[in-house]
C-alpha positions in Angstrom: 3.2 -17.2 7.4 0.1 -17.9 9.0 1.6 -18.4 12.2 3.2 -15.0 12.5 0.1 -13.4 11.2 -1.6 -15.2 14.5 1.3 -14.5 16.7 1.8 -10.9 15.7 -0.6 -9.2 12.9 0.9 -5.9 14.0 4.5 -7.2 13.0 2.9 -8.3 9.5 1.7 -5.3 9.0 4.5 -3.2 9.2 6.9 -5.3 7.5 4.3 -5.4 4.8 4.2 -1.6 4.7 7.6 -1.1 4.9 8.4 -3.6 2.1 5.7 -1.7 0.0 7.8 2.0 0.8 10.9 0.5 0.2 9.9 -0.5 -3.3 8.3 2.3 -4.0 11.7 4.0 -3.3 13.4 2.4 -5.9 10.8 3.1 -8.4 11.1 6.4 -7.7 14.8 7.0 -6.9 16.2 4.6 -9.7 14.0 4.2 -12.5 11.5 7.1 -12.6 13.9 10.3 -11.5 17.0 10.6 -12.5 17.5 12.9 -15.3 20.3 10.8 -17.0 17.7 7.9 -17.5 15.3 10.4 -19.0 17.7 11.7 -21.3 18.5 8.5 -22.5 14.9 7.2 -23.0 14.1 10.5 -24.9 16.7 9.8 -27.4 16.5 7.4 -30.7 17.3 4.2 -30.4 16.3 4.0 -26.3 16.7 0.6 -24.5 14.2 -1.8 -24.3 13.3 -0.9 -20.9 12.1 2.3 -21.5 8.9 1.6 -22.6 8.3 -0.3 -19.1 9.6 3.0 -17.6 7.2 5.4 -19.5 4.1 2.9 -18.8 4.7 3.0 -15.3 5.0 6.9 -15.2 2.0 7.4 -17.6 0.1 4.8 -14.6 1.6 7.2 -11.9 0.8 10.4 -13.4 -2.8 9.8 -14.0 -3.2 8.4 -10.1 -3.7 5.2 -10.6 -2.1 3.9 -7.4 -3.9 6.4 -5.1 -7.6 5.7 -7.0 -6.2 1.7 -6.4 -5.4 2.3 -2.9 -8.7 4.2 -2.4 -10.5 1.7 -4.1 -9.1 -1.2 -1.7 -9.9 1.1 1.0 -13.3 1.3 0.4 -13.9 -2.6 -0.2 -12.0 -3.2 2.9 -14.5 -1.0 4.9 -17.5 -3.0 3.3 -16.0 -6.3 3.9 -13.7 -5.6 7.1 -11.3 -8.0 5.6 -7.7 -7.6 7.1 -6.6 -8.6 3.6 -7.8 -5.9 2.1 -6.9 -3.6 4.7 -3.3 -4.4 4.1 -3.4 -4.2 0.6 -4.8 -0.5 1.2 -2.5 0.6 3.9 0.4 -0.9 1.5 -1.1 0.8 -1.4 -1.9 4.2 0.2 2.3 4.2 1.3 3.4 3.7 -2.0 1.4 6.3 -3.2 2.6 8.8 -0.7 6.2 8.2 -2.5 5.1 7.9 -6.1 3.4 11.0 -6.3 -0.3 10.5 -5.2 -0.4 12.2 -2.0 -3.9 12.5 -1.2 -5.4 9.8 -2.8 -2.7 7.8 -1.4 -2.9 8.9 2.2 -6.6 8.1 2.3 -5.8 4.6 1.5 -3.7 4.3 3.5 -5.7 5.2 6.5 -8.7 3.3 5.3 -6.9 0.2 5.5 -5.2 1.2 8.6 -8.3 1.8 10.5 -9.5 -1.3 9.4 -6.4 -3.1 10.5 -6.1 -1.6 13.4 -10.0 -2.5 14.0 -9.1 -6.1 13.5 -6.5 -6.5 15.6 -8.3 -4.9 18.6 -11.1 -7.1 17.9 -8.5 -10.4 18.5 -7.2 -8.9 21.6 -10.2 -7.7 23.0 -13.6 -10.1 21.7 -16.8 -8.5 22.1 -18.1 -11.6 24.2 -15.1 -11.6 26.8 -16.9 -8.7 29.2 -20.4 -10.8 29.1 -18.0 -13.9 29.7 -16.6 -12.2 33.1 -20.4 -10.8 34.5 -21.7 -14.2 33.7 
């Protein structure tokens, strides 16, 4: 893992990204809206799995991911940490599919900017233009 993430951080990233969207996808898509499921957690005598269902759309309806995402934003600003850029920018995408639009999309540019600060910073050093005047 390290070696790709030397090789190419920008393919890291968006696999990262993408496997953060496609999860949220199935969240959304399988557990959280289809009606049938919500008909039959709303009944008596529900499965045992609706109570992991109705926790994670209590956590999703009081924006949770998008304060989280924010949140890793922020600390990846202060510490310009790649890790915590790509927790953001992965973060911030889920939230744009599980309902946290805003909060979500700020993340996700937080920790994009960061990211994308990083990985200009390995292909282009401070030092390498005083290198070349020297």
């Amino acid at each position: 893992m390290a070696t790709l993430q030397r090789r190419n951080p920008i393919t890291l990233a968006v696999a990262a990204v993408a496997l953060s969207l496609a999860a949220a996808a199935i969240l959304r898509y399988a557990a959280l809206e289809p009606a049938g499921l919500a008909h039959l957690c709303g009944a008596s005598g529900a499965p045992w799995w609706c109570t992991p269902r109705a926790f994670a759309a209590f956590v999703l309806d009081v924006g949770a991911l998008g304060i989280a995402a924010v949140a890793t934003g922020v600390v990846a600003i202060l510490t310009r940490s790649s890790a915590w850029a790509l927790a953001a920018a992965c973060l911030g995408a889920a939230g744009l599919l599980l309902y946290a639009v805003a909060t979500g999309a700020a993340g996700f540019l937080l920790g994009f900017l960061v990211l994308a600060r990083a990985i200009a910073t390995d292909r282009h050093p401070p030092d390498a233009g005083r290198e070349r005047e020297a």
